[in-house]
VEXLORO-693559 format. One record per atom (N, C-alpha, C): residue number from 1; atom name; x, y, z; residue in three letters. Coordinates in pm, 1 decimal, padded with zeros to 6 digits. Example, Ala and Ser with C-alpha at 12.3 -4.5 7.8 and 13.67 -1.06 7.14 Angstrom:
<atoms>
<1; N; <01319.0; -00569.0; 00780.0>; ALA>,
<1; CA; <01230.0; -00450.0; 00780.0>; ALA>,
<1; C; <01320.0; -00330.0; 00780.0>; ALA>,
<2; N; <01285.0; -00225.0; 00708.0>; SER>,
<2; CA; <01367.0; -00106.0; 00714.0>; SER>,
<2; C; <01290.0; 00003.0; 00787.0>; SER>,
</atoms>
This chain:
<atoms>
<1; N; <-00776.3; -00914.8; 01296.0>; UNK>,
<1; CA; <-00647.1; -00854.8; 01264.7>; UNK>,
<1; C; <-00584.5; -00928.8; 01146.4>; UNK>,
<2; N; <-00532.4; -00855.5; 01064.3>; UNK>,
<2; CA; <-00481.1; -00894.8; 00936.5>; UNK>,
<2; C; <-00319.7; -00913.3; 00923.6>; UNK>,
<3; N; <-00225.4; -00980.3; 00908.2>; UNK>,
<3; CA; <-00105.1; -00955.4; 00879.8>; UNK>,
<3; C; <-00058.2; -01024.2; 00792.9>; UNK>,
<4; N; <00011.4; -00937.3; 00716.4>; UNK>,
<4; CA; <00121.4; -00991.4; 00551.4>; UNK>,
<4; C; <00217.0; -00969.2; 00614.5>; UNK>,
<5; N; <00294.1; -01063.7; 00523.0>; UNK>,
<5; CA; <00431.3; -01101.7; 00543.3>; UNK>,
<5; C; <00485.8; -01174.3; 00431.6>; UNK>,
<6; N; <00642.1; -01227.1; 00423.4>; UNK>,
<6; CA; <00671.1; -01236.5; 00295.6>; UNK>,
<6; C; <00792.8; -01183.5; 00217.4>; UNK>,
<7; N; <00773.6; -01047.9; 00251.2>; UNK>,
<7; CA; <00844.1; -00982.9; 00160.4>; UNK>,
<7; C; <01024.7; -00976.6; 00182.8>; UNK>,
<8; N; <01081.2; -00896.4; 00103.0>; UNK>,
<8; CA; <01194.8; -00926.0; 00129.2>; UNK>,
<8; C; <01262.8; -00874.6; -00025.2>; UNK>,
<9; N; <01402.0; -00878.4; -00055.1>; UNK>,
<9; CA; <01486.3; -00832.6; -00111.8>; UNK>,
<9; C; <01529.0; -00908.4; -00241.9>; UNK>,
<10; N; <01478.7; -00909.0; -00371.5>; UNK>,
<10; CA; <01499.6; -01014.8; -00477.7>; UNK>,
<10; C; <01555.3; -00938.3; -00591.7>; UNK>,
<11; N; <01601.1; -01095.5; -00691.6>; UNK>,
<11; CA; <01642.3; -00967.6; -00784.8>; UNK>,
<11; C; <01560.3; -00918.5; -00904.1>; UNK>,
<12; N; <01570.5; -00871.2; -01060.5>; UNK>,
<12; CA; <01455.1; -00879.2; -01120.7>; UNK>,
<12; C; <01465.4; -01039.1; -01159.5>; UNK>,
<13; N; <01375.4; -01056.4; -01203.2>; UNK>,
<13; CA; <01317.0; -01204.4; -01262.4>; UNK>,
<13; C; <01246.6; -01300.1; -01192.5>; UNK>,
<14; N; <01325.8; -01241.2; -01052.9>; UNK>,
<14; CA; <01269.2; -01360.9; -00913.2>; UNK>,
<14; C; <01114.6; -01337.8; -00893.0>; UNK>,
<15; N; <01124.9; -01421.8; -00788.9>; UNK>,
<15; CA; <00999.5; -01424.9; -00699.6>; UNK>,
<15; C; <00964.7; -01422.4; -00610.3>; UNK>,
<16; N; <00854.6; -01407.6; -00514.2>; UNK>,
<16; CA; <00791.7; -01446.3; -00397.2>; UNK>,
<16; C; <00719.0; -01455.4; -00365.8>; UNK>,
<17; N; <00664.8; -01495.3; -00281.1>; UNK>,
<17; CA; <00527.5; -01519.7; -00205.8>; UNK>,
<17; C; <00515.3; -01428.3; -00094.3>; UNK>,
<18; N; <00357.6; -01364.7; -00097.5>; UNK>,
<18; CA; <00312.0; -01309.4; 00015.5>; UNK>,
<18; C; <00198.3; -01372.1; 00049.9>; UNK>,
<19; N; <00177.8; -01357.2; 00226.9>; UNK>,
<19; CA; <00091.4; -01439.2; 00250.5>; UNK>,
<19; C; <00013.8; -01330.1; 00336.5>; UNK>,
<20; N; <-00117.7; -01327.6; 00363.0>; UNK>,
<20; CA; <-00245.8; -01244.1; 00439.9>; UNK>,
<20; C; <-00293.7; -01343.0; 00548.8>; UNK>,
<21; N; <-00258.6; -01377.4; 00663.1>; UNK>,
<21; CA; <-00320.8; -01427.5; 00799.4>; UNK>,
<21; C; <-00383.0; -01342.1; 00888.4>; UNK>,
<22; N; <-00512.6; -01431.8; 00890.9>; UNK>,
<22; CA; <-00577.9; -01331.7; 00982.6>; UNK>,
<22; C; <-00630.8; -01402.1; 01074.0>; UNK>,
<23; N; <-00651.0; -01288.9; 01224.0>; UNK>,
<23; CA; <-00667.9; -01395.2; 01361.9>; UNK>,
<23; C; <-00803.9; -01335.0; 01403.9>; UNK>,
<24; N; <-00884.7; -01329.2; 01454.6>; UNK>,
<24; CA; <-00995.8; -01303.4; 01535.0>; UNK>,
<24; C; <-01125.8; -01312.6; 01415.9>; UNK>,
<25; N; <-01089.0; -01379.2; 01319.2>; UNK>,
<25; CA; <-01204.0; -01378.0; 01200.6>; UNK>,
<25; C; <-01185.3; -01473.4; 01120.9>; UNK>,
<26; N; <-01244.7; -01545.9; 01072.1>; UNK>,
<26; CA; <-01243.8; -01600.9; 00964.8>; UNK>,
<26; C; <-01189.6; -01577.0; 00790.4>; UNK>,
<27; N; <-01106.2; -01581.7; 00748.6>; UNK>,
<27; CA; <-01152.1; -01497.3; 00621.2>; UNK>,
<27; C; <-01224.5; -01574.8; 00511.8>; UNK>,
<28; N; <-01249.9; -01694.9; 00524.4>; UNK>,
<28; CA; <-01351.9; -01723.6; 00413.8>; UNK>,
<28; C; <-01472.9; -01631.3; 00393.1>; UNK>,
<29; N; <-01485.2; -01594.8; 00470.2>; UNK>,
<29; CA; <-01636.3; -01503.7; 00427.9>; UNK>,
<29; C; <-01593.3; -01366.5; 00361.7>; UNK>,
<30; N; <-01467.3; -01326.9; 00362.6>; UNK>,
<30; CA; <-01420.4; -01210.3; 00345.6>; UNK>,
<30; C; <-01343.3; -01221.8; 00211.4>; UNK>,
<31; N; <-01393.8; -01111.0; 00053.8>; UNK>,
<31; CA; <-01304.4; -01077.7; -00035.8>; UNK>,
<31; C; <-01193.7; -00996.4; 00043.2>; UNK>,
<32; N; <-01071.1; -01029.9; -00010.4>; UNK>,
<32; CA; <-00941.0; -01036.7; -00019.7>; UNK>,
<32; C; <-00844.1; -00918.9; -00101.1>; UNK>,
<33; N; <-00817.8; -00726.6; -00098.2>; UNK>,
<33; CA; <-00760.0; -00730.9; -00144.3>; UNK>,
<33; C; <-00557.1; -00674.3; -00138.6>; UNK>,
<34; N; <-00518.7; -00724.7; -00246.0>; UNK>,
<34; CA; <-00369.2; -00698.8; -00200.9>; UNK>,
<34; C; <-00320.0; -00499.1; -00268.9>; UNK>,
<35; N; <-00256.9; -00472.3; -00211.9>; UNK>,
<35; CA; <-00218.7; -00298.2; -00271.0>; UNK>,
<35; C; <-00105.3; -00281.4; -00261.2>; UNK>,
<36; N; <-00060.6; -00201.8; -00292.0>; UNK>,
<36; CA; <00111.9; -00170.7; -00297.4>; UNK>,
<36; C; <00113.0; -00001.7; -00346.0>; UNK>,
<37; N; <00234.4; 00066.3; -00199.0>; UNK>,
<37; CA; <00262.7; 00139.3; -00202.8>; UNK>,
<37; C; <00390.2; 00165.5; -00250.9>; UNK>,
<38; N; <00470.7; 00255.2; -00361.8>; UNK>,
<38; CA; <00637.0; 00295.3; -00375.4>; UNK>,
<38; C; <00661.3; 00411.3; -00307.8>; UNK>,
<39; N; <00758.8; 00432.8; -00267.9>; UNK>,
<39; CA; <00801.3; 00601.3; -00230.4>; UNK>,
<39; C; <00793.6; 00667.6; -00334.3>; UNK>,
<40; N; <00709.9; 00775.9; -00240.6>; UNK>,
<40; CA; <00668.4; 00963.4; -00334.6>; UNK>,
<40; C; <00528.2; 00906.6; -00396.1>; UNK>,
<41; N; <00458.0; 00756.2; -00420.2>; UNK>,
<41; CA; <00414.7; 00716.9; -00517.4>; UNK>,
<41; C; <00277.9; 00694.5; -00437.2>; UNK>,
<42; N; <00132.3; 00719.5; -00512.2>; UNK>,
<42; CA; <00012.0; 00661.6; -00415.3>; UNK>,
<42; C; <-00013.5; 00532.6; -00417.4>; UNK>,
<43; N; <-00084.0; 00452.8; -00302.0>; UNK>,
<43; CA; <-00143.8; 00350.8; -00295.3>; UNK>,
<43; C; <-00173.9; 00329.9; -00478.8>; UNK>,
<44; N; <-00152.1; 00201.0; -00461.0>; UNK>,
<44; CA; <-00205.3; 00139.3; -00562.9>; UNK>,
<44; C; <-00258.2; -00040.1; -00591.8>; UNK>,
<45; N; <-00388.8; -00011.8; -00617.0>; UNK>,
<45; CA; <-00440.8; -00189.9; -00616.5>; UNK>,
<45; C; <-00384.5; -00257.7; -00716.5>; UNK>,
<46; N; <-00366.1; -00424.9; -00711.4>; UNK>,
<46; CA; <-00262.6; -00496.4; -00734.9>; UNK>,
<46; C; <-00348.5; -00615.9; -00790.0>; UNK>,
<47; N; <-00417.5; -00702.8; -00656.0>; UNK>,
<47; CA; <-00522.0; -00799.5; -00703.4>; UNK>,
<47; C; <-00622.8; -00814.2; -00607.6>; UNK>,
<48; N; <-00695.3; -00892.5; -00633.6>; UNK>,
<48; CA; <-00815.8; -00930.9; -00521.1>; UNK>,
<48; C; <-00939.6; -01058.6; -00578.9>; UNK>,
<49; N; <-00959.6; -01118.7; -00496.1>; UNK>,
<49; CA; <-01017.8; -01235.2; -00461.9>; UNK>,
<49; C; <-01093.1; -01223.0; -00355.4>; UNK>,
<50; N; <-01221.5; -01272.6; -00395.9>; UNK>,
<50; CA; <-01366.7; -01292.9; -00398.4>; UNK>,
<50; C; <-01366.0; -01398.8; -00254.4>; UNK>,
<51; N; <-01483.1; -01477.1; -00219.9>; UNK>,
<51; CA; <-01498.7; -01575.2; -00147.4>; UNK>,
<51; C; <-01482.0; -01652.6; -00237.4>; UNK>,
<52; N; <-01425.2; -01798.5; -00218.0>; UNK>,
<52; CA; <-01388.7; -01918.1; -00252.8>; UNK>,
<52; C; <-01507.3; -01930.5; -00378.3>; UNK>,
<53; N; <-01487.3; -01931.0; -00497.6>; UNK>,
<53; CA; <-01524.3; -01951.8; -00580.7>; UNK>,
<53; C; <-01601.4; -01841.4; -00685.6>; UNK>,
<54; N; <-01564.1; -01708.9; -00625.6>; UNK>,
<54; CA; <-01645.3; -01585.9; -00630.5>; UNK>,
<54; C; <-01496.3; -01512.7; -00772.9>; UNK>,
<55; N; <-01440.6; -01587.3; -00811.9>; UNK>,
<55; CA; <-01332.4; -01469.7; -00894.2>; UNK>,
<55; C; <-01222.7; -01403.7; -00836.7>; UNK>,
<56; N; <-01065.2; -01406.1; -00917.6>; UNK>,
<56; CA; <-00982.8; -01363.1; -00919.1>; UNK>,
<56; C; <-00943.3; -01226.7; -01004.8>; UNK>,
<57; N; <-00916.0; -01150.0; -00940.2>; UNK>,
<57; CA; <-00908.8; -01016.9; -01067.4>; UNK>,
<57; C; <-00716.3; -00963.7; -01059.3>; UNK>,
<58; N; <-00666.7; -00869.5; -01157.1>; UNK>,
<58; CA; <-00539.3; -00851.5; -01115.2>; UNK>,
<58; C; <-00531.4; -00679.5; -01191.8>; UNK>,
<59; N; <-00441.0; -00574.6; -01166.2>; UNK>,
<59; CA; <-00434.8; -00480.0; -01236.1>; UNK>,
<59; C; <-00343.3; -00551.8; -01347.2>; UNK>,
<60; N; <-00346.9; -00497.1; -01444.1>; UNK>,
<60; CA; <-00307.3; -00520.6; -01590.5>; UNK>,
<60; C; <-00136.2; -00465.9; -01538.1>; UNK>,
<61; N; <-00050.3; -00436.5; -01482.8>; UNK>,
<61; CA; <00089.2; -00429.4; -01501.3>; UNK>,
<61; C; <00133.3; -00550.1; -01362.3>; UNK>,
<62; N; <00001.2; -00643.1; -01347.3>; UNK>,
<62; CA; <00076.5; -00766.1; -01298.0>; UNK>,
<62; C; <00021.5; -00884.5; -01355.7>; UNK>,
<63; N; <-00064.6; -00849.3; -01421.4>; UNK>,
<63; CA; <-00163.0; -01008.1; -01487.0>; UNK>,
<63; C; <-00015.3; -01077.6; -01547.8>; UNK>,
<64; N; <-00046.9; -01221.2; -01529.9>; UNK>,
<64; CA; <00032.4; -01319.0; -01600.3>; UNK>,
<64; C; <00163.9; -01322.8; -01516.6>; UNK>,
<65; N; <00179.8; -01220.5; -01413.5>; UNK>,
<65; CA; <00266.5; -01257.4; -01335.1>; UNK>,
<65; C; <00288.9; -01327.4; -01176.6>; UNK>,
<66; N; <00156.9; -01255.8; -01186.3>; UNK>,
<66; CA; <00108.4; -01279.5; -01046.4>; UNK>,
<66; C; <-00021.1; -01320.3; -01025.1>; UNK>,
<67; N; <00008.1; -01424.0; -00858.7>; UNK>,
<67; CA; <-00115.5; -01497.1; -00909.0>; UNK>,
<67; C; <-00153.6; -01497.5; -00755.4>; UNK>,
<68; N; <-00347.5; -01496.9; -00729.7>; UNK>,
<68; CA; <-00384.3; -01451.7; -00597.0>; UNK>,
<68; C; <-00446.7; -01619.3; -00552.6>; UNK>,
<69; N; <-00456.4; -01660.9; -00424.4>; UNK>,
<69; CA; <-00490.4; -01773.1; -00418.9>; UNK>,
<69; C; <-00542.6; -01770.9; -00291.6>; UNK>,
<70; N; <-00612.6; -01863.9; -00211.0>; UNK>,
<70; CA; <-00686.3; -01874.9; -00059.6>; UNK>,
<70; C; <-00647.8; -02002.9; -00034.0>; UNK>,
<71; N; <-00622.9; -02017.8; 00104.9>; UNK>,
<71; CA; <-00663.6; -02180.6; 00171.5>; UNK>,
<71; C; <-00759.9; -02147.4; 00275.9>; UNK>,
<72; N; <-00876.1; -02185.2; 00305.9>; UNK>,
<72; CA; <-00970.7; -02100.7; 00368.6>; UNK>,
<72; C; <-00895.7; -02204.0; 00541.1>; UNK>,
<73; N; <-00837.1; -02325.6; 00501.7>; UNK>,
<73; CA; <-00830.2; -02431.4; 00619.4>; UNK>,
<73; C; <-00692.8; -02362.5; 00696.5>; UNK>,
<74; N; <-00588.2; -02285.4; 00641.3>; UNK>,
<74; CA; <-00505.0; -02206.8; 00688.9>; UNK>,
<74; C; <-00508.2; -02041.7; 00767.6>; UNK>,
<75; N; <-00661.2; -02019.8; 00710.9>; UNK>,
<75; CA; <-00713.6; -01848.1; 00716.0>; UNK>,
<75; C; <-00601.0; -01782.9; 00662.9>; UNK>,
<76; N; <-00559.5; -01781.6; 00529.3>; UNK>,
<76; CA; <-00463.5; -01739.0; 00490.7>; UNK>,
<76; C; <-00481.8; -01743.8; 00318.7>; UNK>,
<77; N; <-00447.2; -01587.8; 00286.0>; UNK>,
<77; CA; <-00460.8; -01583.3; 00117.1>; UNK>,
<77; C; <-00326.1; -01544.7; 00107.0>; UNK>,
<78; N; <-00237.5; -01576.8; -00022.9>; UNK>,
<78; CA; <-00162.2; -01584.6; -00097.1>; UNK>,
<78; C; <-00169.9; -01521.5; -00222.3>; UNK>,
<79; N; <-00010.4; -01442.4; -00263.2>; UNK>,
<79; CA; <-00025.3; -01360.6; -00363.9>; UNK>,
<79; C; <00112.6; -01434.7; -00402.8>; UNK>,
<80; N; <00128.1; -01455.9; -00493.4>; UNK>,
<80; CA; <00286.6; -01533.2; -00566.9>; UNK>,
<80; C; <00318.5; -01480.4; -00663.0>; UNK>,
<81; N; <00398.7; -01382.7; -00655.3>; UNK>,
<81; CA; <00487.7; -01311.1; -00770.8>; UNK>,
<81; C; <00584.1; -01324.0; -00811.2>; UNK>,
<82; N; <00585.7; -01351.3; -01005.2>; UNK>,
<82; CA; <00686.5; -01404.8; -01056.3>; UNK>,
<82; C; <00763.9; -01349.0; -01133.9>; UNK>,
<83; N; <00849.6; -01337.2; -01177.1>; UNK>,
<83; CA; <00965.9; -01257.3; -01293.4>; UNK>,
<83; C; <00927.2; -01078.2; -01261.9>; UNK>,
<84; N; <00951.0; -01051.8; -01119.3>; UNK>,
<84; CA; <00904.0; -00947.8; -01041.9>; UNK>,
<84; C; <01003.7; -00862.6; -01137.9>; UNK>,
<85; N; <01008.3; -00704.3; -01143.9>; UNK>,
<85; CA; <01044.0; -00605.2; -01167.4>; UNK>,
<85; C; <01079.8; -00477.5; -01085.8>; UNK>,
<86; N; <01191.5; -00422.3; -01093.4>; UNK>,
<86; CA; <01190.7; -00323.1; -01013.6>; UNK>,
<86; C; <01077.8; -00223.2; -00971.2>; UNK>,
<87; N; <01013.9; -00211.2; -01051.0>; UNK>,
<87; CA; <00885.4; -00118.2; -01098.2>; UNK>,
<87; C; <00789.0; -00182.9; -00983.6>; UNK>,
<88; N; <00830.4; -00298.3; -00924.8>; UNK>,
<88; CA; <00738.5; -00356.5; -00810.9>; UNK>,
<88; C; <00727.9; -00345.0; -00671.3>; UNK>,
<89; N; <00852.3; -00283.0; -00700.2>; UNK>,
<89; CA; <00886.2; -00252.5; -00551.4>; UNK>,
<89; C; <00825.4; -00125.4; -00519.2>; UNK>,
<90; N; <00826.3; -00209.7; -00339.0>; UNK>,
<90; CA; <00736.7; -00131.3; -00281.7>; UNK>,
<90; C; <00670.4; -00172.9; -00162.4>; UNK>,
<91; N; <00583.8; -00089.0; -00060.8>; UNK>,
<91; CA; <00541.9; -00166.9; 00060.4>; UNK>,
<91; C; <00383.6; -00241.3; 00020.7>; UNK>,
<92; N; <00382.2; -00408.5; 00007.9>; UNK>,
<92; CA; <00242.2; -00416.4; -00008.8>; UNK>,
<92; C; <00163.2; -00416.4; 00162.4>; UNK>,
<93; N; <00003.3; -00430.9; 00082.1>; UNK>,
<93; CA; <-00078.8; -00446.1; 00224.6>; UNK>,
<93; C; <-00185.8; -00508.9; 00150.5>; UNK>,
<94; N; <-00243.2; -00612.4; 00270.1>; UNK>,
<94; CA; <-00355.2; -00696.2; 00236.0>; UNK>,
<94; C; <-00432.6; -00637.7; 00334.8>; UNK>,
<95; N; <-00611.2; -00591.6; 00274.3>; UNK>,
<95; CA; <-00730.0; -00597.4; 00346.0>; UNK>,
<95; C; <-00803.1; -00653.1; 00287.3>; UNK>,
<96; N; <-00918.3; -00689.9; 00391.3>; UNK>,
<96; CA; <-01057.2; -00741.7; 00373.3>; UNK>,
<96; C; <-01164.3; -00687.0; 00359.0>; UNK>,
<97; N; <-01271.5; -00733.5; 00298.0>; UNK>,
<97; CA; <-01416.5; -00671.5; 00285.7>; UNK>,
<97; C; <-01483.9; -00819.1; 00261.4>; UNK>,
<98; N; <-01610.4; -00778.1; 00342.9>; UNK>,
<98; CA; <-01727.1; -00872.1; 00312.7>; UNK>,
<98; C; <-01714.6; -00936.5; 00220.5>; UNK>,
<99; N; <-01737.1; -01034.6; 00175.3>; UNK>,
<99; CA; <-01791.4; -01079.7; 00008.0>; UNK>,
<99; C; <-01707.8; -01065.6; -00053.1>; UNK>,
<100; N; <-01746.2; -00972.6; -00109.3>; UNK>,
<100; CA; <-01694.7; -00907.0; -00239.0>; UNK>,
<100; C; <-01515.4; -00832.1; -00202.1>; UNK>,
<101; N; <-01434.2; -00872.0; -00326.9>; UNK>,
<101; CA; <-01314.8; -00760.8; -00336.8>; UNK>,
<101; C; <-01333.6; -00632.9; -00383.8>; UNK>,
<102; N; <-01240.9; -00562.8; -00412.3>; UNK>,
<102; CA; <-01250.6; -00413.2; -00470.9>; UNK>,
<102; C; <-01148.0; -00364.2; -00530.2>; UNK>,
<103; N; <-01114.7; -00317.3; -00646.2>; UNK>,
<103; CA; <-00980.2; -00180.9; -00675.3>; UNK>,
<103; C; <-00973.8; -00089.5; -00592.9>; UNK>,
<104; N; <-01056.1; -00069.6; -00460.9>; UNK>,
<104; CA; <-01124.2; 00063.6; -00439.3>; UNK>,
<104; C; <-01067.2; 00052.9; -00295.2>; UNK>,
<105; N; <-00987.0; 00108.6; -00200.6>; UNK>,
<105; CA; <-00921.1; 00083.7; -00112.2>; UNK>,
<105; C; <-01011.3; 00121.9; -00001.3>; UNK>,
<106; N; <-01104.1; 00212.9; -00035.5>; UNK>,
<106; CA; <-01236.4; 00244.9; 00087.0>; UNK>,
<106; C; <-01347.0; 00155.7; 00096.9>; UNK>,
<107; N; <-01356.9; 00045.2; 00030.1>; UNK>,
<107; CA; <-01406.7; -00074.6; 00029.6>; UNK>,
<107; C; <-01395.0; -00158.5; 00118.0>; UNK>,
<108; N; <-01241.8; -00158.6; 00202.7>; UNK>,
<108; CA; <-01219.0; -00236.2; 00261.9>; UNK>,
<108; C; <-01268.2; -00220.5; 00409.4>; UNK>,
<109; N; <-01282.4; -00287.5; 00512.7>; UNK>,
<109; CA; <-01324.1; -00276.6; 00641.2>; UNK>,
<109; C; <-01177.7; -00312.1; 00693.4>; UNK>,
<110; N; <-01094.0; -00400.4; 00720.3>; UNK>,
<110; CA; <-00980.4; -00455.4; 00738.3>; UNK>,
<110; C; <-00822.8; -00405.3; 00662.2>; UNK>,
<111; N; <-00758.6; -00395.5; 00744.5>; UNK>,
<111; CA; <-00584.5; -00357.3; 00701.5>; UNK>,
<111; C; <-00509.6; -00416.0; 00806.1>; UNK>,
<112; N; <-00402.3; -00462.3; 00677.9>; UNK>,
<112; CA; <-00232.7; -00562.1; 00783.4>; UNK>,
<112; C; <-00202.2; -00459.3; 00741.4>; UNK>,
<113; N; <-00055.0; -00444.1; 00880.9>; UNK>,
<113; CA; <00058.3; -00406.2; 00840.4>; UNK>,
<113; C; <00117.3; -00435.4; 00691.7>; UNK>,
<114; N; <00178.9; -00349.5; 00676.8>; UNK>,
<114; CA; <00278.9; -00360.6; 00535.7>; UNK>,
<114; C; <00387.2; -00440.0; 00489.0>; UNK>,
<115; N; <00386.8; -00504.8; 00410.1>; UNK>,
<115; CA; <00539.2; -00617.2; 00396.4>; UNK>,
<115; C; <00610.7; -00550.2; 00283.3>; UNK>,
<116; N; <00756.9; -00555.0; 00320.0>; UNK>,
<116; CA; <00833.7; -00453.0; 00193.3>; UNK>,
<116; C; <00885.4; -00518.3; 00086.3>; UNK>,
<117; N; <00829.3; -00513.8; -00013.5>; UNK>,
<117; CA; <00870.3; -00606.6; -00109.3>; UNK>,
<117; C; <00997.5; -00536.9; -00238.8>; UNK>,
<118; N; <01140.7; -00526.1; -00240.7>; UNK>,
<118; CA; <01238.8; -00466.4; -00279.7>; UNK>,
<118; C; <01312.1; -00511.6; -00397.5>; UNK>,
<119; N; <01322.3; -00478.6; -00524.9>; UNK>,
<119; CA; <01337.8; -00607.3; -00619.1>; UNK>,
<119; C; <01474.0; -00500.4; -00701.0>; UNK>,
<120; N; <01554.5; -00528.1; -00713.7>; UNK>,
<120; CA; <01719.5; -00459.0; -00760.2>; UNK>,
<120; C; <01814.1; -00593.4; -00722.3>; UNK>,
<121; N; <01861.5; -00541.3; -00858.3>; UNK>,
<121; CA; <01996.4; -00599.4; -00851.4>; UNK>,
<121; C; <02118.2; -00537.0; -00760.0>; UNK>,
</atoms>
């Protein structure tokens, strides 16, 4: 079982951290990825991370802002978003897949609940 959490109400410029814990599995063995939904708006992939040493990737309207990270000793990956934008808001969700990450949301074997991430002044 997967759950993010995190999210919450900022303004533009801010930041936060989301975090992916997962219980009945390990996730070191498991690529990592994060997605984000807006209202009226489809799923959309965000970033994703590999097994521990396997590569970080990001969609191009968050590179340089956001950054994906693992502690394999916590079972817990991390997404830290910075000088966030309204344009960001939205419900994210972290799943897993074997190995490897994906852009590709049918890739995944694993889904958390959603954390709402809300960014207005």
């Amino acid at each position: 079982q997967l759950q993010a959490s995190g999210g919450g109400l900022v303004q533009p410029g801010g930041s936060l951290r989301l975090s992916c814990a997962a219980s009945g599995f390990s996730l070191d063995a498991y690529g990592i990825g994060w997605f984000r939904q807006a209202p009226g708006k489809e799923r959309e992939w965000v970033s994703c991370i590999n097994i521990s040493g396997g590569g970080t990737y990001y969609a191009h309207s968050v590179k340089g802002r956001f950054t994906i990270s693992r502690d394999n000793a916590k079972n817990t990956v991390y997404l830290q978003m910075n000088s966030l934008k309204p344009e960001d808001t939205g419900v994210y969700y972290c799943a897993a897949a074997r190995v490897f990450c994906s852009e590709y949301g049918s890739w995944y074997n694993y889904w958390g609940q959603g954390t709402q991430v809300t960014v207005s002044s």
